[in-house]
N, C-alpha and C positions, 0 to 999 in steps of 0.2 A: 379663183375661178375665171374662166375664159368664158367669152359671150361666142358662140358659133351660129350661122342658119343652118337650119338641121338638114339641108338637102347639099349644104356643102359638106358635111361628114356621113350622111345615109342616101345609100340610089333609093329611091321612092320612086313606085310603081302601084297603079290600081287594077285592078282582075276585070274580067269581062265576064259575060252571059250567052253563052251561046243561043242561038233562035230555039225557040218554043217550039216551034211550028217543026222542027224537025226532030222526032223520039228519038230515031238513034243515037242523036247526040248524050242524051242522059242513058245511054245503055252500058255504058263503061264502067272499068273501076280504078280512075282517076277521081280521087276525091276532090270533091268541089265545094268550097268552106260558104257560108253564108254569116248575118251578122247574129244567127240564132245560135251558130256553132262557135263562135266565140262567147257568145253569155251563158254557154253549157259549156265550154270548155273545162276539162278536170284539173283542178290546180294549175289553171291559164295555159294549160297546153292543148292544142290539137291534135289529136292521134286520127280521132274517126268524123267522116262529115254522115250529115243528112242524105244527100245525093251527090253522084257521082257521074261523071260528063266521060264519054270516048274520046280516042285518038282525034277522032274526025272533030268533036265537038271540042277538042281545044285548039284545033288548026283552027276550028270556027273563030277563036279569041285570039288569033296572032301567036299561039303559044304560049300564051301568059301563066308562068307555072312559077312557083317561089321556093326555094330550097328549103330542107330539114333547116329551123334554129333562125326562120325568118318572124319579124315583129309584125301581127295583123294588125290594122286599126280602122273602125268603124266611123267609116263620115256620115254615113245618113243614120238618122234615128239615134241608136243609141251614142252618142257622139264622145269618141274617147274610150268607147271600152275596145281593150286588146288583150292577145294571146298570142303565143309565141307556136309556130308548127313544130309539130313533133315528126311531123314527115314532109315530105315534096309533096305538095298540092297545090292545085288553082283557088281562085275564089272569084267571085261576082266582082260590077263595078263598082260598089259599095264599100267596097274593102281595098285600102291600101297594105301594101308588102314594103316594110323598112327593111334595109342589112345594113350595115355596116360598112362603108367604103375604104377604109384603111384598120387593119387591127391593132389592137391595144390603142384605140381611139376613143372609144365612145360603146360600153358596153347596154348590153338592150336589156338587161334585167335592170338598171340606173334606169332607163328610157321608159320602160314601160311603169314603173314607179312615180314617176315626174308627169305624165301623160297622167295619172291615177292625181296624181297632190293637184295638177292645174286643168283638171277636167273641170269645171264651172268656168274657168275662165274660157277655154275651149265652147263650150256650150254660147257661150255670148256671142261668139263670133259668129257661131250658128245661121245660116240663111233659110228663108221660109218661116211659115205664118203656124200652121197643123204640124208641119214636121219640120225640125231643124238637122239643113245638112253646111257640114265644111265642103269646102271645095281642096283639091288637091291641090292646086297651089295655096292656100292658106296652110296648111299642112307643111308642106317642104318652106315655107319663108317664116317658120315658127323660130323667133329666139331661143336659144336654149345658153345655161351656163352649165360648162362640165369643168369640176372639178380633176386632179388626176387621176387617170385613168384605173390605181389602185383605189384610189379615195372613192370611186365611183364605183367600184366591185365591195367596198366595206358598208357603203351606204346601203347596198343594194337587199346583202345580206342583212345586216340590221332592219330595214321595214321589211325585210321577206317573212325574219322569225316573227314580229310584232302579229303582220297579215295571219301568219300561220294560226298564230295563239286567236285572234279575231277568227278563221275558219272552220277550227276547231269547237270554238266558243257555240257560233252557228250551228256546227250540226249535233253538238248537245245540243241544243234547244229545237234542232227539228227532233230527233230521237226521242224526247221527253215528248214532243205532241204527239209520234207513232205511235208511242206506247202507250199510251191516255187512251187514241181511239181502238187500241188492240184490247186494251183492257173495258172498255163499252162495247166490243164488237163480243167480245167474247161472254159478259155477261148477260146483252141484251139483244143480240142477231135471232134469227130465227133458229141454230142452233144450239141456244141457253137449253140449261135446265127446266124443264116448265113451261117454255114458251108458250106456248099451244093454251096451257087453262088460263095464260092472263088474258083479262077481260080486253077487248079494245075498245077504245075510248074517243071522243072527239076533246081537242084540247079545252072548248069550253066545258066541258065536263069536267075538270080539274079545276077550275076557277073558284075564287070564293065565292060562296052564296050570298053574295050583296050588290047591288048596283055598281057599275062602271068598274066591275073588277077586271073586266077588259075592255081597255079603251085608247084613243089613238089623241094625239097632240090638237092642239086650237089652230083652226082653218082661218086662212084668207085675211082679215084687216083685224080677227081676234088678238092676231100679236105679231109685229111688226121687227122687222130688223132695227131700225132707229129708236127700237127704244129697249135694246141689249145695251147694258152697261158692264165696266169689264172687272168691275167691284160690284157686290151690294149683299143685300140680304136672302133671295131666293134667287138659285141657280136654274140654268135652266140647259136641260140635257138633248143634245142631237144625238146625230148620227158616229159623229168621232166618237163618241163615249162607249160604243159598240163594236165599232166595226173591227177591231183585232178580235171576237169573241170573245172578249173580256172587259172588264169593265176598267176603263181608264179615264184620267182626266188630259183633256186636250187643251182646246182653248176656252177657255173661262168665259161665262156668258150671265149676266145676273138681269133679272129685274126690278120695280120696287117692290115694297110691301103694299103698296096701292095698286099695284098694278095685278099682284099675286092674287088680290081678294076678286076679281074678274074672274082671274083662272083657276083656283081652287082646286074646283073637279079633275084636272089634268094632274093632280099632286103625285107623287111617282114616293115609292114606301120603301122600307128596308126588305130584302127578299125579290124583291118585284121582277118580273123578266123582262127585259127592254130589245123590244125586235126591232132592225130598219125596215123602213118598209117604199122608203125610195132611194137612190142613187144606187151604193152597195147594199143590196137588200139580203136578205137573209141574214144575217148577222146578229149576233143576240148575246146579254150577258146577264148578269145578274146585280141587282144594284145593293153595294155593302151595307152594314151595319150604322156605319157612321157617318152617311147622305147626310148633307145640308138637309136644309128646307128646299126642294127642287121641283119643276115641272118639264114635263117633253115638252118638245116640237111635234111638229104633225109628221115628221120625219119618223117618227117612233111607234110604235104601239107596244103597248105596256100592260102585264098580264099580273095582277094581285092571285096566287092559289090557295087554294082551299091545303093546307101542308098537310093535311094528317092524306089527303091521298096521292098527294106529287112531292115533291123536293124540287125545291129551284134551279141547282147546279142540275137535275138530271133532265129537267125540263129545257132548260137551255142550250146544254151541250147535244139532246135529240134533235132541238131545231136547226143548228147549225151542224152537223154530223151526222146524224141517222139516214142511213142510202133509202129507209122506206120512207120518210118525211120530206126529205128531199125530192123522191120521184114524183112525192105529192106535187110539189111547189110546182114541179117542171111540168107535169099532165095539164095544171090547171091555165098554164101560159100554153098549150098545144105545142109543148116542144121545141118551141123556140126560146130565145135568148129571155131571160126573166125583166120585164120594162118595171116591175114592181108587184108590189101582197096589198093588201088591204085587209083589214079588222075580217070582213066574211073570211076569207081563205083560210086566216089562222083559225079563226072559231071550230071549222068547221074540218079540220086538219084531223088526221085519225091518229093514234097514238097506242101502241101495248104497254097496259099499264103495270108493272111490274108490282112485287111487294113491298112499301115505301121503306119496309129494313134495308134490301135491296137496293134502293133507291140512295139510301142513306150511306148504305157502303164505299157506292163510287162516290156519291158523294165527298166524303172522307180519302179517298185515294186523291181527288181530281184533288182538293185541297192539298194536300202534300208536293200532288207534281208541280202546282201551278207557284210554291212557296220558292219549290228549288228551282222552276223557270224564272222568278221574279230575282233570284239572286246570282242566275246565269248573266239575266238581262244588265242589270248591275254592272255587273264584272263587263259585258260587253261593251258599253256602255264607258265604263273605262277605261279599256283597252283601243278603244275607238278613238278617244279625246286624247291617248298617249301617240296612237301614229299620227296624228295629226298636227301635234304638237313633232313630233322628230321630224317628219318629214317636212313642214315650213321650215324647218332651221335647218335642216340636210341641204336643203334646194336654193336656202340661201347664204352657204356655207359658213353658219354660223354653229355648224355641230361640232363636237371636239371628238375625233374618231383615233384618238391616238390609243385607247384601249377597246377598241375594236379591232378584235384576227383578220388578216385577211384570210378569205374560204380559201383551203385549198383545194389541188385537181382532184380529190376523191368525194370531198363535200358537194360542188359541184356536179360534178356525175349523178350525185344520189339527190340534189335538189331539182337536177333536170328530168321530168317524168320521160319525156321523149329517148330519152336512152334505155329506160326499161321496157323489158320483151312482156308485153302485155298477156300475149298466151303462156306464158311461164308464171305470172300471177294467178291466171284465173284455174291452173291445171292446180296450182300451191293449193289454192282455197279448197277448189273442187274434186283434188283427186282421191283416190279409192282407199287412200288409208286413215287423212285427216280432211275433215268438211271445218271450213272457216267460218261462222256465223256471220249474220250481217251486225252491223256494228250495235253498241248497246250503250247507253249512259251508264256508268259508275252507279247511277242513286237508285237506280232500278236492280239492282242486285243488295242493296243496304238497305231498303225498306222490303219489310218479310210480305205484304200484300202484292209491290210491284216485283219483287222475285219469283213470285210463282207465277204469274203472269209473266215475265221474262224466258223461265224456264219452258213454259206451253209454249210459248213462240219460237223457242229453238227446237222444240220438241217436233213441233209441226214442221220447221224447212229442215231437220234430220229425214223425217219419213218421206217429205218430198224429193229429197236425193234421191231416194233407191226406185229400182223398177220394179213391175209388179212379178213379184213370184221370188224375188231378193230375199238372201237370208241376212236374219237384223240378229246385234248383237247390242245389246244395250251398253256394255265397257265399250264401244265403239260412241258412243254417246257422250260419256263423260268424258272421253277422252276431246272427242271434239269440242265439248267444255274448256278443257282445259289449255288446247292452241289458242282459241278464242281471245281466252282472258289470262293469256300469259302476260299480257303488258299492265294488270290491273294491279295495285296497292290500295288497301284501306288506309285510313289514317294511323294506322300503326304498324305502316311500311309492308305489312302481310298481305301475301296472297289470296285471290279465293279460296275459301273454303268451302268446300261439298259437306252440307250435315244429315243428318238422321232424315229431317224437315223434306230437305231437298229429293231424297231417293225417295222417301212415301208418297212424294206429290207424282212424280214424273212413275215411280207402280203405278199410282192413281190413272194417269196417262196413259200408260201401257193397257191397260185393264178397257177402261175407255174406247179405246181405239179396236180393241179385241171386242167388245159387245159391238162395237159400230160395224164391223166387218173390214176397217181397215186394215187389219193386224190379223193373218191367222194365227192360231198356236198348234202346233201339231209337237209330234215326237220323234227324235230318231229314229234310223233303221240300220240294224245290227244283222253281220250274215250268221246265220247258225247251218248246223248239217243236222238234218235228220232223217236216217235210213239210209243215208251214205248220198242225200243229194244237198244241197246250197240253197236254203233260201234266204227270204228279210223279213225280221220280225222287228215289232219296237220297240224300241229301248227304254233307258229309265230318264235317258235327255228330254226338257223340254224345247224346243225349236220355234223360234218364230219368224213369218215370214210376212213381206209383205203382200198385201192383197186387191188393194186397189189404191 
């Protein structure tokens, strides 16, 4: 490997900002990148910006435009994250444009990988106290070693598929939380079944019937940082234990057994709900089966319920999820940014109390999803510690890549998003013969509770396709099923299968939809002659059309 300074193999250039003070400049459709359009960038490309600057407003910037297949990099704020343009655009002064000054030198899919392995060290260099930015020349007088120039297209490849299998990994696990809150939206929105005769409730009404069954952590000199020990006998629970809405261990915090007998009262129980109620507040989970001996901080309030009329998971997943719980939270702050809740607000919190079978049900779903998220996490988790582990050894050529392909021109083609016609995808998804659904986790079609909850979901953005007065064919439906989940295998290398289960739920739908007035049903119309003239009478077809 060769040591180069990276402004002797790449022209480096930063974007400008045109004046504010003059709108026309932003009246254009010269994309103008910012550093929010690189941490939304789709699989690190830039196709589309936020806003878009005029002719006028990039003469405003000296012309500073960076060609399709240029390497963006972020010096202020987020420092080190980049994307590569999928088209000719400008961007702000924030943002450096790399190319490449001689080819077959130094490729930028190798650059932007290395940029990703030594981002903390980048981060150091950092200037500013609230926000750390590089300067351009730290930037261009950056060491770099490049291997050659193939070895650097093999590397490149190799952490790209690892990232992949990590990005992948991620949006299972956002799709598993969609589908959690699709499946609570769906049994407990204002739309449910019955909604209307469950009683509503203020959360203390749920509570058990006993002293300090809602209660908040020991205030002020009751309990002290300096006397957290990072072993002991009684743990004691913050805000990290929470704030993923789940109950996790973070950093270990104990006190003694002398010190517990003070705090008693604050004792935090198996079931219990654990809300934040300062820093990230709202936040809430439920404390397992198998708790130490523990108490909160005052960082917490913590809720004992009375079970035979709430359930703990459905209790906690409303306080962090329910758009009507939440609007609570937000009225009681007048709208503005949440500073924090306190014991009154939750007490005093309204709540539709459903039937605790009900209760019980999601209950048993949320458990299932959260088993398969905890084994995503896992897997992530080591996937993460594998490119980490390549990439140190890649950067310090110490990888052995002699059974590494290199990619060839058609691999590439199909790794660079910037080459595909974006409106030739979205016509694919969206056109008139097959709807592409949006994406689904595997385990939500393998568990029969989250399948039929899957299937409503594609049912609903089927009907949202069409306009009103459309005629619907429901073989149009499972067809779009099955584009869908062409790419799907169970563990027994087999395809979806559509069963008996699947067509009576999505009838169920159909029927649904038809008493709600979304759906009419009407019938054919067939010409007949009688008495020698043409008219329409209807037929023996049933017909469905959309309605609203």
């Amino acid at each position: 490997m060769k040591k180069f300074i990276l402004s002797d193999v790449c022209n480096i250039s930063s974007g400008g900002t045109p004046s504010r003070k003059n709108l026309d400049f932003f009246k254009g459709d010269i994309p103008w990148a910012k550093i929010s359009d690189i941490e939304s960038a789709e699989n690190g490309i830039i196709n589309e910006t936020d806003e878009h600057i005029s002719v006028e407003g990039l003469k405003n910037i000296r012309g500073k435009i960076f060609p399709k297949g240029t390497l963006l990099f972020a010096m202020y704020g987020s420092i080190g994250k980049v994307a590569i343009t999928g088209k000719k655009l400008s961007a702000n002064q924030a943002i450096l444009g790399i190319c490449p000054k001689e080819d077959n030198q130094i490729s930028l899919n190798y650059l932007k990988f290395w940029f990703a392995t030594n981002k903390q060290k980048l981060i150091n260099q950092g200037r500013g106290v609230a926000l750390k930015n590089l300067s351009a020349t730290i930037v261009r007088n950056l060491e770099i070693q490049l291997p050659p120039y193939d070895d650097q297209k093999r590397i490149a490849k190799l952490l790209g598929k690892v990232e992949g299998l990590i990005n992948q990994r991620k949006k299972n696990i956002r799709q598993l939380d969609d589908l959690l809150k699709s499946v609570f939206l769906d049994m407990f929105s204002p739309n449910s079944k019955d909604y209307e005769s469950w009683p509503l409730k203020e959360i203390k009404d749920l509570a058990a019937p006993h002293k300090r069954s809602m209660r908040t952590g020991p205030f002020g000199s009751n309990l002290k940082h300096d006397e957290f020990t990072v072993d002991g006998e009684v743990a004691v629970l913050g805000i990290d234990n929470a704030v993923k809405n789940s109950f996790t261990w973070s950093e270990r915090r104990f006190i003694s057994k002398e010190k517990y007998q003070e705090l008693k009262n604050y004792t935090i129980f198996p079931g219990d709900v654990i809300i934040t109620i300062m820093g990230t507040i709202g936040r809430s989970a439920v404390i397992p089966d198998d708790i130490p001996l523990a108490i909160n901080t005052k960082h917490l309030a913590a809720i004992t319920l009375d079970k035979d009329l709430a359930d703990p998971i459905f209790i906690s997943y409303s306080i962090h999820s329910s758009p009507y719980i939440l609007n609570q939270f937000k009225s009681k702050n007048r709208g503005a940014i949440m500073s924090g809740l306190n014991l009154g607000i939750i007490k005093e919190t309204k709540i539709k109390q459903p039937p605790i079978e009900l209760q019980k049900k999601f209950a048993e779903i949320h458990t299932k999803v959260e088993k398969i998220k905890a084994d995503y996490l896992n897997n992530l988790k080591e996937l993460e510690s594998l490119y980490g582990a390549l990439s140190q050894k890649a950067f310090k050529g110490e990888l052995d890549l002699s059974k590494v392909p290199l990619p060839d021109e058609i691999e590439e083609t199909t790794d660079d998003m910037s080459s595909v016609d974006q409106d030739n995808i979205a016509e694919h998804k969206m056109g008139n013969s097959i709807l592409g659904f949006s994406q689904f986790s595997p385990e939500s079609i393998k568990d029969n509770d989250l399948r039929k909850t899957q299937l409503s979901k594609w049912f609903t953005e089927w009907l949202e396709h069409y306009q009103q007065e459309s005629d619907l064919n429901i073989k149009h439906f499972w067809q779009c099923i099955e584009f869908t989940t062409q790419d799907y295998v169970d563990e027994n290398d087999e395809p979806l299968k559509i069963n008996v289960s699947d067509y009576d739920h999505i009838k169920a739908e159909v029927f649904a939809a038809i008493k709600s007035g979304v759906i009419k049903q009407t019938t054919n119309m067939i010409e007949t002659v009688v008495d020698g003239k043409t008219q329409l009478e209807p037929g023996n077809q049933i017909l469905l059309k959309k309605q609203h």
